[in-house]
N, C-alpha and C positions, 0 to 999 in steps of 0.2 A: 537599579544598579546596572553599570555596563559591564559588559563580556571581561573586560580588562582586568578590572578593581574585584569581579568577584574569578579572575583566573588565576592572578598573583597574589595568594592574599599572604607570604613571606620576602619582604625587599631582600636583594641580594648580598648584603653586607650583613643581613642579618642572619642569612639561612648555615652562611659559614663554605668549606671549601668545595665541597662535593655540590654546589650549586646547579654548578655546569652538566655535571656527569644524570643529575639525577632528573633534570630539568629535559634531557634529550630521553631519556630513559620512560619519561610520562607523557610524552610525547611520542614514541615508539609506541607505546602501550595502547595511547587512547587513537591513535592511527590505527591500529589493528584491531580496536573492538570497532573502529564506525566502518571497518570491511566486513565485520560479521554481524554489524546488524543487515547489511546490505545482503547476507548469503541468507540471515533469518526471512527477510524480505522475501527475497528470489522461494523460497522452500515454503515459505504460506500463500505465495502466488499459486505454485504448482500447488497444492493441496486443492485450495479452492477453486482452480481450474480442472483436476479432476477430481473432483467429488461433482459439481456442476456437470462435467460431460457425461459421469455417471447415473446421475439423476435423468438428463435428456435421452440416454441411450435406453434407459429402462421404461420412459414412460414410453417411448419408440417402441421399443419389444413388444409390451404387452399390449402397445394401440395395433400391433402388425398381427401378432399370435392369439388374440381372439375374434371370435366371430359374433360373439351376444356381446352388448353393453357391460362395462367395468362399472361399478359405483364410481357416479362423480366424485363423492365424501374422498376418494384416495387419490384422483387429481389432484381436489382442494388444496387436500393434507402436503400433498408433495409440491405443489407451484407454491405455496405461501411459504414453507420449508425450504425453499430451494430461493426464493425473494429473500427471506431473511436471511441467508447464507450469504447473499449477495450484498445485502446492505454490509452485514458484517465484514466481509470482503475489502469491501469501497473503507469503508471506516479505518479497518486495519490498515490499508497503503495511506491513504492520509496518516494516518498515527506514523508511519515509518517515515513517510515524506518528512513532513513537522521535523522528527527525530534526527533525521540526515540531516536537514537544513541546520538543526542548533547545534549538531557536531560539528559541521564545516565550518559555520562560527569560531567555530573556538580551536578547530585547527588554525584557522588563518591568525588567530589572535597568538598564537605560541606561535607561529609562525613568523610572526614578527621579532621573537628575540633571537631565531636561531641564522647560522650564515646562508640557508637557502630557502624555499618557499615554494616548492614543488606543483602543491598545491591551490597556493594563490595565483602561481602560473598558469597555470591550465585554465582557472576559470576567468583567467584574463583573455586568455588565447582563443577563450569561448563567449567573448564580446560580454563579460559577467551575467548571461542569460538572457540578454537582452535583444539578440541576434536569433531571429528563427531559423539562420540560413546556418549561421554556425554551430547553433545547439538548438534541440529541440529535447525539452526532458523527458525522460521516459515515462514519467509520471504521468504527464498527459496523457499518453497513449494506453496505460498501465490501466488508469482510473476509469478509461470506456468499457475495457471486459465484462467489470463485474453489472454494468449496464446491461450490452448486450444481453445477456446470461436473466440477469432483472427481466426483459422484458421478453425474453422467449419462456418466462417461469409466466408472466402478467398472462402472455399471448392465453398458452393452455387453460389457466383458471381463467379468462372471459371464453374462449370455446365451450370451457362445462358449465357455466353460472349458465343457470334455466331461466335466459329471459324472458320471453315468452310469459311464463308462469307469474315468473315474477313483477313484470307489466301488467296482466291480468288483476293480479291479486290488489295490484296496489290501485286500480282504475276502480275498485268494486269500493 
């Protein structure tokens, strides 16, 4: 089914007078909820960017504030904890991406019946993505973080994995 046929599912002759009025009216609406997924976005970025700085700055503390060895066992716990925070993360923006993208859909698709297209402008004026010079999506840039963040959690759990030991054991 296309965006169209599952957008209008009452023709205009049949819905009766207030067509018009109720038509810009869900349009309003569904404008204003694809701005607050975009704040829900922006507010689960900041979370998992500081819970992530939180986790680095503590395993930091307690590598600076002791003198004898910490049990690896609470590296482990905390890099693989802190990996799947970050998978989660990465997963979560894809899921909002996806989400934005099938709401602009369907903006532009009501936006076809109304006298302007605000919307459809802009992403014209932005070469419809296909221009790196004109647009580059934030997304791209968005979806490295929780990378980074991944691989400074990987760095610490290979610094504590006893390989040594664990070469040994497996050569015997």
């Amino acid at each position: 089914m296309d965006i169209e046929s599952a957008l209008l599912k009452t023709k205009k002759e049949d819905y009766g007078s207030n067509y018009k009025p109720h038509y810009f009216e869900q349009y309003k609406l569904f404008v204003e909820m694809t701005d607050r997924i975009s704040s829900r976005r922006q507010s689960a970025n900041s979370f998992f960017l500081s819970v992530n700085t939180a986790v680095i700055a503590i395993i930091g503390y307690i590598q600076l504030g002791q003198t004898t060895g910490t049990s690896s066992a609470f590296y482990w716990l905390v890099s693989i904890a802190g990996m799947a925070l970050c998978y989660t993360w990465f997963r979560l923006i894809r899921s909002y991406k996806d989400l934005n993208s099938g709401k602009f859909k369907v903006v532009h698709a009501l936006e076809q019946r109304l006298p302007a297209a605000p919307y459809d402008a802009e992403w014209e004026s932005l070469g419809r993505g296909k221009n790196p010079k004109l647009y580059h999506p934030f997304t791209r840039v968005e979806m490295i973080v929780p990378w980074v963040f991944f691989s400074l959690h990987l760095s610490v759990l290979l610094q504590v994995t006893p390989w040594a030991s664990m070469t040994l054991n497996i050569c015997k």
